[in-house]
C-alpha positions in Angstrom: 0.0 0.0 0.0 1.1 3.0 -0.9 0.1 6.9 -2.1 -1.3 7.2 -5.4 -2.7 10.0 -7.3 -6.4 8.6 -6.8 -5.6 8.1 -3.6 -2.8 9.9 -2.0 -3.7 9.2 1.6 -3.1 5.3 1.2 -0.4 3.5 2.7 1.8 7.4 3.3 3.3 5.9 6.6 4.9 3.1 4.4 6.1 5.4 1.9 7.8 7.5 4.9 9.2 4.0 6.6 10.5 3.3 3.0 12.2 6.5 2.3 14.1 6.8 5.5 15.2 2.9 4.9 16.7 3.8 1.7 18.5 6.1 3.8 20.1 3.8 5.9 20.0 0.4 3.5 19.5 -0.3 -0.4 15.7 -1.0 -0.6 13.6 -1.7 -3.6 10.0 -1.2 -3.4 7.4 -3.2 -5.1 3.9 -2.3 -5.1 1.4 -4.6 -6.2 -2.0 -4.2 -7.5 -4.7 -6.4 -8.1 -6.1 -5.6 -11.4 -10.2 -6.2 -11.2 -12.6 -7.3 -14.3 -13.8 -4.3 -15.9 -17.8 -5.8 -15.4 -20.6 -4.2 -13.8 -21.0 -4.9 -10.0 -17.7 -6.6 -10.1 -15.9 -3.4 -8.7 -14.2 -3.9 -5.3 -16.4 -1.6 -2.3 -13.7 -0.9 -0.3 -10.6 0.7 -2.5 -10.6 3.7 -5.1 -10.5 2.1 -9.0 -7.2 2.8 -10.6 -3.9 1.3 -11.2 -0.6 3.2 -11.8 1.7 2.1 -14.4 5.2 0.7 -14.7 6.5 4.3 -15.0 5.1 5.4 -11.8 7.4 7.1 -9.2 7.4 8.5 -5.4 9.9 10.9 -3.9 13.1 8.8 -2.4 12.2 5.4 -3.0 13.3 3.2 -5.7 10.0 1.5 -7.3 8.6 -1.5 -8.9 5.1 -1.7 -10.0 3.1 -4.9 -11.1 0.1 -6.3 -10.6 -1.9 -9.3 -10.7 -5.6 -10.4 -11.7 -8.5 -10.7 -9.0 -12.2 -10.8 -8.5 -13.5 -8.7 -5.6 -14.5 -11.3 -2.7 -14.6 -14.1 -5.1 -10.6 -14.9 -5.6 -9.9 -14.1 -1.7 -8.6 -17.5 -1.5 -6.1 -17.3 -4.0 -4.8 -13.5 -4.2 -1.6 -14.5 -1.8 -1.2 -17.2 -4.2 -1.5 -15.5 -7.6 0.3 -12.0 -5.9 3.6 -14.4 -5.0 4.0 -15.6 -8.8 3.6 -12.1 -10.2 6.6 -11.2 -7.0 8.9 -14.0 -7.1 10.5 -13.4 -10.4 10.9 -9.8 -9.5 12.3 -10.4 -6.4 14.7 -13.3 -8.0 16.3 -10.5 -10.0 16.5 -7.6 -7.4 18.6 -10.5 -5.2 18.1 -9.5 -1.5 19.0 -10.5 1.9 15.9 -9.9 3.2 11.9 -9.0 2.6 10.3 -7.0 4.2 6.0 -6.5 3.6 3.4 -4.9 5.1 -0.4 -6.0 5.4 0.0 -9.9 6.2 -3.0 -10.8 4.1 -2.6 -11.2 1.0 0.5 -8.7 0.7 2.4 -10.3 3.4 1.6 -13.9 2.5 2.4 -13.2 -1.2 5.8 -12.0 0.4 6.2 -15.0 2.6 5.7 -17.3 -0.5 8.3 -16.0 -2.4 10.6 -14.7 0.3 10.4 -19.1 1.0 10.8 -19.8 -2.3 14.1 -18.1 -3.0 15.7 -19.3 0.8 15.2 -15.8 2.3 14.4 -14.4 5.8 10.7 -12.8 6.2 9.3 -9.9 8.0 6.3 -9.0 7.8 4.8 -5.6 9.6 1.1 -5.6 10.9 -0.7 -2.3 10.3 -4.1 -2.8 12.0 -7.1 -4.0 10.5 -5.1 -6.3 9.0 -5.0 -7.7 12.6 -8.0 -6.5 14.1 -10.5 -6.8 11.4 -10.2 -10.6 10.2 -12.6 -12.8 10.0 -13.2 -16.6 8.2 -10.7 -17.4 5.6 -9.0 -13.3 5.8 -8.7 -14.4 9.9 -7.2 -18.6 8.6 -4.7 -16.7 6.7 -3.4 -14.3 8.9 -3.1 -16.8 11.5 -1.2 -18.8 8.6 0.9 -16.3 7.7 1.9 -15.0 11.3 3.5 -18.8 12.3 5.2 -18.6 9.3 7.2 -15.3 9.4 10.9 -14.7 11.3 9.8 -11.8 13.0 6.4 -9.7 13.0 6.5 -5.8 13.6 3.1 -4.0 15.4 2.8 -0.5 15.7 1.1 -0.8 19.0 2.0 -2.9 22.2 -2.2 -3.7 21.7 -1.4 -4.4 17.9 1.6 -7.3 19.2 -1.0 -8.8 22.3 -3.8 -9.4 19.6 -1.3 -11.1 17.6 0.0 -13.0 20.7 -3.4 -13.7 22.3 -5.6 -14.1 19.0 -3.6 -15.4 16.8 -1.0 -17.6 18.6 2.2 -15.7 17.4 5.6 -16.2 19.3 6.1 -13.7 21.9 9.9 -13.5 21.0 9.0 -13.1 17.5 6.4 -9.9 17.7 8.5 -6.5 17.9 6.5 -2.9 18.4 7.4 -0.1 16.8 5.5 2.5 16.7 5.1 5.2 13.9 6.8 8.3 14.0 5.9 11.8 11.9 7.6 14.3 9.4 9.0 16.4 11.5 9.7 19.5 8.8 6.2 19.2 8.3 3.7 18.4 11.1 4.8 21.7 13.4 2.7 24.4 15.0 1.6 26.7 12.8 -0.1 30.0 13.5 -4.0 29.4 13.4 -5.2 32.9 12.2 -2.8 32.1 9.2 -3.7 28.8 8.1 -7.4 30.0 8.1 -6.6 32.9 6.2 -5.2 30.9 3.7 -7.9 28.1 3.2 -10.5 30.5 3.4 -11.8 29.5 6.8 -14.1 32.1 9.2 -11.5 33.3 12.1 -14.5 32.7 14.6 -15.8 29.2 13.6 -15.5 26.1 15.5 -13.4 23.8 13.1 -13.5 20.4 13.2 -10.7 18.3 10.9 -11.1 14.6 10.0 -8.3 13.5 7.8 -8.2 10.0 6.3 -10.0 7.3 3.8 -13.6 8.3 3.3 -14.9 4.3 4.4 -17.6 3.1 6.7 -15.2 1.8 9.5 -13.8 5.0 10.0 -16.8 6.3 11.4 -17.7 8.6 8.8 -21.7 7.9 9.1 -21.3 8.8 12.8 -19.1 11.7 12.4 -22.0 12.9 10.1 -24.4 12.4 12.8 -22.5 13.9 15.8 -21.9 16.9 13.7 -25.4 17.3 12.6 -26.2 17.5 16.4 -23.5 19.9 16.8 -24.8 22.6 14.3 -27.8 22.3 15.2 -26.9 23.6 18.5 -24.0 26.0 17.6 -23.9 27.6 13.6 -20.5 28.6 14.1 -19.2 25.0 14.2 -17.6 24.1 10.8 -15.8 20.3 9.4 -13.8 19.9 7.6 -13.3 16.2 5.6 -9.7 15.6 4.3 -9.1 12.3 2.2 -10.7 10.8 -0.4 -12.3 7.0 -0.6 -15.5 5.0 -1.6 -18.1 7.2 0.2 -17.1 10.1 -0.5 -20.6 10.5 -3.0 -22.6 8.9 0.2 -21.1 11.3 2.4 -21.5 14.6 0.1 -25.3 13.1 -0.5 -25.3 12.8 3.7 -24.7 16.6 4.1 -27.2 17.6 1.3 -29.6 15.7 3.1 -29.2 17.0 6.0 -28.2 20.6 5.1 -25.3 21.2 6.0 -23.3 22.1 2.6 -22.4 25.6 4.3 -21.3 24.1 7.2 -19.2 21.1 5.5 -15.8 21.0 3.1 -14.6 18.7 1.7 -11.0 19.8 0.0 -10.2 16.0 -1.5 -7.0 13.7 -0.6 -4.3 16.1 -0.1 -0.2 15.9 0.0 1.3 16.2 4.0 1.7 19.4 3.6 -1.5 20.5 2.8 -3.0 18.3 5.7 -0.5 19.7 7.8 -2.2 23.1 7.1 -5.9 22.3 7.6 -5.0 20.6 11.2 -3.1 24.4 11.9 -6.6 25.8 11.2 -8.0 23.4 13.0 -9.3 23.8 16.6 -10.2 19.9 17.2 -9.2 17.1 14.9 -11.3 14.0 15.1 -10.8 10.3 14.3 -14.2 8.3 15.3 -12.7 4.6 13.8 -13.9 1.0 15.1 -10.5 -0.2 14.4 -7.1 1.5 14.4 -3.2 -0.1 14.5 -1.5 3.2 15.9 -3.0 5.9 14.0 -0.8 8.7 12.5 -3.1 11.3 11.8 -3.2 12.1 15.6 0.5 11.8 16.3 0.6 14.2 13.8 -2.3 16.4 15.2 -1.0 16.5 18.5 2.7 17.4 16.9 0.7 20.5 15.4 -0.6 21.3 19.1 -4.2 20.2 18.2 -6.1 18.4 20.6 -7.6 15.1 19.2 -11.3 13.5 20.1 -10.9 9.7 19.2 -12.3 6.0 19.6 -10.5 4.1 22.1 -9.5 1.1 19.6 -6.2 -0.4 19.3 -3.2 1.7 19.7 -5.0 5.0 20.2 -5.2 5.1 23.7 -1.5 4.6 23.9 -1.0 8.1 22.2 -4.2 10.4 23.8 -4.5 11.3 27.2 -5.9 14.1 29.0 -3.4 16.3 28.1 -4.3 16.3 23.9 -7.2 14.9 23.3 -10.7 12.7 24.6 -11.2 8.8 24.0 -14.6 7.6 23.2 -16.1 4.0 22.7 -16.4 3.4 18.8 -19.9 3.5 16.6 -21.6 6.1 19.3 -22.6 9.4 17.9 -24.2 11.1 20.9 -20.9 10.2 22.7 -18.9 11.2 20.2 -20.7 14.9 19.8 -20.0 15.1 23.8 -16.8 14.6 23.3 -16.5 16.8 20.3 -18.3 19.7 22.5 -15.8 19.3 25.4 -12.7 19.4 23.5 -13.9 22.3 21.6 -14.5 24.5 24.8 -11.6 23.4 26.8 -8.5 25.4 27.2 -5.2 23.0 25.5 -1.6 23.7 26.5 -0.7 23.1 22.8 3.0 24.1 23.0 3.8 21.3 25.3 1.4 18.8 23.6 3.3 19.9 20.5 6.7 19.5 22.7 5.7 16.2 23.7 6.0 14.7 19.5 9.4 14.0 19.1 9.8 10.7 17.2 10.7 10.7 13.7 10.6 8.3 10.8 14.2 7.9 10.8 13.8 6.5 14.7 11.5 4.3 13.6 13.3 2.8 9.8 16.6 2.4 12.6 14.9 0.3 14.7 12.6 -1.7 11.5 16.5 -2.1 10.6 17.6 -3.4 13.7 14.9 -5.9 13.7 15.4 -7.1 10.2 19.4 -7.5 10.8 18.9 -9.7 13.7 16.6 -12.0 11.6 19.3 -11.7 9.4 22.0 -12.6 11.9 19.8 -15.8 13.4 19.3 -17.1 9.6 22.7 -17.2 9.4 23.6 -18.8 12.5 21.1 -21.2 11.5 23.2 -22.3 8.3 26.4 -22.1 10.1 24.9 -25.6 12.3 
């Protein structure tokens, strides 16, 4: 997974653990892409259509793209399969020491097969609902794929439990590490500014919700909270940053309900741009029902904006009642609570900011570290 022009917001944390890799290691990236049947009601519900070609390029990676055929729901079963045929030969010519994947099913499996089949070291790094959210043969698989790896990365210490408790992986094999930020670009900025310069009413009440426009993020009860929240207070504004399958459902939503002068919705945006709309923000809000360890508030809190989130998966090991309010997931009248709180309380947003230090770098060092002691045991292994 990673950033696209149809959908820049995907997989950006991958692209930033990449980058600062290459820094450190020669990586080569390969993105895969499962390439759907151009049939009515054939269309997969829960990614953006589109494929980049071969020519396709990101900023301080070196890239590979392919892809491989599927049929939404119907070729589940065999997309690991079919994914490791189309990545084997690429891999076989790029030589490495080591693979490294992310999502374990079917990215990581597809991986895992032809990591195997050329007599090389696997680890694979667990994002979230690739944990959390598994069910029938998706929840066989992962299971599957977990006992096979040499080491599994989390980005929350809830993220390695689940995998230790629910799906039976070796303690000694399951490393955290959690995500860090773009420092140069999630920073305080001033407020009056930012609003300024996304045209932005220096009096309203803005709320920010940044990431993919699906149903488990909670966008149908963000909707509903906010409706409650205009209703009550017509300076209150929300913004919706990303882009996804529902984003026509959602801008149908707001007509419905009208609220078009009190909703925006600027599209998936580059880092820099989010970074702005969180500066103009005065609450930014993620209502999920699952999360790994999300990034949009590490980032919000490094921009000294307080954060009103679910308390699912690695959340609750980054809010506290110094930046931000936890809620229980799929609740609206909670969530608008919440909501109303954090926008009249009084944040100490310089030392919320202050308290953000960790940076990608930090966290490709210690994906390193991880990978060169798989790499170290794999050879002790040969040595016996």
């Amino acid at each position: 997974m990673l950033p696209t022009p149809f959908d820049p917001a995907r997989g950006r944390y991958i692209h930033e653990i990449a980058r600062s890799l290459s820094r450190q290691t020669q990586v080569r990236v390969f993105l895969a892409q499962m390439r759907y049947p151009r049939v009515p009601g054939l269309a997969p519900r829960s990614v953006l259509p589109g494929r980049v070609g071969a020519d396709y390029r990101l900023p301080g990676i070196e890239l590979e793209t392919f892809s491989y055929p599927a049929i939404p729901g119907l070729s589940r079963a065999l997309n690991g399969f079919v994914g490791s045929r189309a990545l084997t030969p690429r891999l076989r010519q790029f030589a490495p020491d080591l693979v490294l994947a992310y999502w374990i099913y079917p990215d990581g499996y597809a991986a895992l097969r032809s990591a195997r089949a050329l007599g090389l070291p696997c680890v694979i790094g667990a994002l979230g609902s690739d944990i959390h959210v598994r069910s029938g043969f998706n929840r066989l698989m992962t299971r599957h794929t977990i006992a096979g790896v040499d080491a599994l990365v989390t980005v929350s210490e809830a993220m390695r439990q689940t995998a230790i408790t629910d799906f039976g992986a070796a303690p000694d094999k399951v490393h955290t590490i959690i995500n860090g930020y773009n420092t140069a670009v999630f920073h305080p900025r001033p407020q009056s500014v930012m609003r300024a310069r996304l045209a932005i009413a220096s009096d309203a009440r803005l709320i920010v919700y940044v990431g993919r426009f699906v149903e488990a993020k909670g966008m149908r009860e963000l909707l509903a909270a906010f409706q409650l929240l205009s209703a009550a207070d017509p300076r209150v504004r929300l913004a919706l940053v990303g882009a996804g399958v529902m984003r026509q459902e959602l801008i149908d939503l707001v007509r419905a309900a009208n609220l078009s002068d009190h909703v925006v919705m600027p599209g998936g945006l580059m880092p820099e741009q989010v970074a702005e709309w969180i500066g103009a923000a005065d609450v930014l809000t993620l209502p999920s029902w699952s999360e790994g360890y999300p990034n949009v508030v590490v980032e919000a809190i490094a921009c000294g904006c307080p954060v009103v989130a679910t308390d699912v998966g690695g959340t609750r090991e980054i809010v506290n009642a110094t930046n931000g309010i936890l809620i229980r997931p799929r609740d609206p009248l909670a969530l608008r609570a919440a909501l109303e709180t954090a926008l009249a309380s009084r944040w100490d947003r310089a030392a919320m900011a202050a308290s953000m230090q960790r940076t990608w770098d930090d966290v490709a060092t210690e994906t390193l570290g991880v990978c060169e002691r798989v790499l170290s045991a794999a050879a002790r292994r040969r040595m016996t």
